[in-house]
C-alpha positions in Angstrom: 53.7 29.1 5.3 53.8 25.4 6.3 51.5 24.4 9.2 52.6 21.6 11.6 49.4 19.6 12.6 50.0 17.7 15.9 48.2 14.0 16.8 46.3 13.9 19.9 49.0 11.8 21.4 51.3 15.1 21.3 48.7 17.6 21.9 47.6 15.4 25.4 51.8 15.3 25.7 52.2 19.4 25.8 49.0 20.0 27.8 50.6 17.5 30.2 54.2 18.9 30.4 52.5 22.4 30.7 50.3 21.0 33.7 53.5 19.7 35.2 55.1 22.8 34.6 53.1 24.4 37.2 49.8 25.2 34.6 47.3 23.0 36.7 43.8 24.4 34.9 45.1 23.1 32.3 44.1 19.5 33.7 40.4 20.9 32.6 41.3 20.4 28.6 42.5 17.1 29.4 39.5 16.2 30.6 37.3 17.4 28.4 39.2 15.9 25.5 38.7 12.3 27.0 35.1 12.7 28.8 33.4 10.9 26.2 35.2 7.9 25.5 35.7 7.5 29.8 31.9 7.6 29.9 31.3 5.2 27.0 33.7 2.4 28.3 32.4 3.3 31.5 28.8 2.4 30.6 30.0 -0.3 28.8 31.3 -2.1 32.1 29.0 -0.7 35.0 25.8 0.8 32.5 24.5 3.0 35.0 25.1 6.4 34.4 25.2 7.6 37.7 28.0 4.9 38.9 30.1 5.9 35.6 30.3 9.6 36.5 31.7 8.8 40.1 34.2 6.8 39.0 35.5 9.3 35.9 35.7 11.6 38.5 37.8 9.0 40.9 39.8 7.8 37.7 40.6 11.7 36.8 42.0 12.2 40.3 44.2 9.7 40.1 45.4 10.4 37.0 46.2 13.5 38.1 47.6 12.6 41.2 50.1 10.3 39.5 50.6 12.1 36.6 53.9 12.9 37.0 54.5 8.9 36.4 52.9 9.0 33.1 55.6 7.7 31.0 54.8 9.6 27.9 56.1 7.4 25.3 52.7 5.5 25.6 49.5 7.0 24.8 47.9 9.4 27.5 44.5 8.0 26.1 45.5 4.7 26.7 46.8 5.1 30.5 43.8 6.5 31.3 41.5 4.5 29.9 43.6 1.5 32.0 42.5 3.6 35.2 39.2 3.9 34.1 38.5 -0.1 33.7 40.4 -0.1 37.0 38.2 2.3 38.9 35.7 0.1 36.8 36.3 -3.0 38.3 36.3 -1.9 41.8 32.9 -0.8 41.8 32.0 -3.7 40.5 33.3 -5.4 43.4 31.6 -2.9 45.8 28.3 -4.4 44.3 29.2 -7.6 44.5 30.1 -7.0 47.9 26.4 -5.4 48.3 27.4 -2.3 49.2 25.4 -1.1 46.0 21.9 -2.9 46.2 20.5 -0.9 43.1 22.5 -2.4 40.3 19.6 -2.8 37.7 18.6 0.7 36.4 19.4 1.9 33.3 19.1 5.6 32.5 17.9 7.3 29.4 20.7 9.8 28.1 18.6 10.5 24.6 17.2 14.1 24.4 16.2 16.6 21.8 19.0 18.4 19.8 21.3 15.4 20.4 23.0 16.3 17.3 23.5 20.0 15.2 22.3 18.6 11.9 19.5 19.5 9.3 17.8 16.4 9.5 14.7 15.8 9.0 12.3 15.0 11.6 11.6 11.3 10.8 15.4 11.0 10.2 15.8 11.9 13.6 13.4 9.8 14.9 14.9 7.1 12.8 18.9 7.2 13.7 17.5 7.9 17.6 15.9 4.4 17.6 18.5 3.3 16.1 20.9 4.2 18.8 19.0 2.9 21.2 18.7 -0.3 19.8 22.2 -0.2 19.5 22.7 0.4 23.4 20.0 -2.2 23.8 21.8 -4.8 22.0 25.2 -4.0 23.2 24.1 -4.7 27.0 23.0 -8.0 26.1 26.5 -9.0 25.3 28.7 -10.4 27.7 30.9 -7.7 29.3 33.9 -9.3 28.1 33.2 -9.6 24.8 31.0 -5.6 24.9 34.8 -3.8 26.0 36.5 -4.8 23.2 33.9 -4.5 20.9 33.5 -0.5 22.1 37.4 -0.3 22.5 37.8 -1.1 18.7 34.9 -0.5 16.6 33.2 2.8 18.5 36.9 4.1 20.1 38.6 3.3 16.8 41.4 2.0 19.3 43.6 -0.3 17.2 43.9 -4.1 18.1 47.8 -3.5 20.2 46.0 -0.8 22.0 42.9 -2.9 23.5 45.3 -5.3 23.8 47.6 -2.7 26.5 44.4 -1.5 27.9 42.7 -4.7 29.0 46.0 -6.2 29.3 45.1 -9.3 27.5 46.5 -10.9 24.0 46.2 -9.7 20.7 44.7 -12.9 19.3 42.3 -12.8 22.2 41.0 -9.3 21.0 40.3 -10.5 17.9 38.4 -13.6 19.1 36.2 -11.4 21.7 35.7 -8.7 18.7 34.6 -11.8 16.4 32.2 -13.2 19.4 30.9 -9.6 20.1 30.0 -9.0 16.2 28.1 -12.6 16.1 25.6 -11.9 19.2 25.1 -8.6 17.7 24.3 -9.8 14.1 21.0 -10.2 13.3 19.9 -7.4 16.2 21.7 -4.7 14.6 23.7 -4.6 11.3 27.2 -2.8 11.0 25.4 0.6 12.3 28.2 1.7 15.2 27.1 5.8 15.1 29.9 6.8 17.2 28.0 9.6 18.8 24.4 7.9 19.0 25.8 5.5 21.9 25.8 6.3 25.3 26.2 10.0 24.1 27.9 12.6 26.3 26.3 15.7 26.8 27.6 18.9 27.2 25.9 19.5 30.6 27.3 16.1 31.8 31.1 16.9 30.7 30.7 20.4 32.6 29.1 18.5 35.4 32.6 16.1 35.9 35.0 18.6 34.9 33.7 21.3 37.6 33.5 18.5 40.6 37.0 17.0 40.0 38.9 20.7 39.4 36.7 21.4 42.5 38.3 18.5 44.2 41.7 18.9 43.4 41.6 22.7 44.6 42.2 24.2 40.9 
């Protein structure tokens, strides 16, 4: 017997038709198929944990709201993400604004048992450092330069998706990827641990999922 293995673009596709369809708690698996890359981009553009949780949560509503205009021919991922950076960028202007005085704090997200492997101790200690000198190093480069750098080489988005999602040129993606990679050389070397940077807990995803299907009356 022959099994048929779908992509994530048509999984996301029949979740969605089912959710149109009248299946609404279905919305939840969407969600929780995307929180982690919504909360990395997010803390690539606002890096404070706090901010980056309200806006998923604003971003998921209106994804939901309008999701009856997603034109599925594109990637679900991809739309979303677009929201996200949106959602992104207006809170950024809330700050600028100064209606957010505290824009300076960076949380710590590391905490025992961040992954299910049989490490050894000091290798734990080791690849934990190392992810935080990863985060370290990635907010000292220019936001510009940090989104596509996350978008292509943590995400594994290809170069005509960053493209779509920032909505800039292929040739610039490449030049901010190239920029990105030279102010990170020589801090940290080719180490992009896809879940050692700004990792997404469990707790947190329940936390998001709970308040927006809360919100939406599901």
């Amino acid at each position: 017997m022959t099994t048929i293995s779908l992509t994530d673009r048509e999984i996301d596709n029949e979740i969605i038709n089912k959710i149109l369809a009248g299946e609404k708690k279905l919305f939840e698996q969407l969600m929780r198929r995307h929180n982690p890359s919504m909360f990395r981009i997010g803390m690539t553009i606002l890096n404070n944990d706090a901010d980056v949780e309200d806006v998923m949560q604003t971003a998921y509503i209106n994804a939901y709201q309008h999701l009856s205009s997603f034109r599925q021919e594109a990637a679900f991922g991809t739309w979303l993400k677009r929201i996200m950076i949106n959602e992104c960028n207006q809170q950024l202007k809330k700050r600028k604004r100064g209606v957010r005085e505290d824009i300076s704090v960076i949380d710590e997200y590391h905490s025992a048992g961040m992954t299910e492997t049989k490490e050894s101790p000091v290798a734990r200690v080791i690849d934990k450092e190392l992810g935080e000198a990863l985060e370290h190093a990635l907010m000292q480069v220019p936001e510009k330069y940090r989104v596509v750098f996350v978008m292509r080489e943590i995400e594994q988005l290809s170069n005509a998706e960053t493209a779509q999602v920032l909505q800039i040129s292929s040739v610039n993606v490449k030049v901010r990827l190239l920029r990105a990679k030279l102010i990170l050389r020589g801090k940290i070397s080719e180490y992009y641990k896809n879940d050692l940077v700004f990792p997404f807990h469990l707790i947190r995803c329940d936390r998001i999922v709970n308040k927006v299907m809360n919100q939406l009356g599901i």
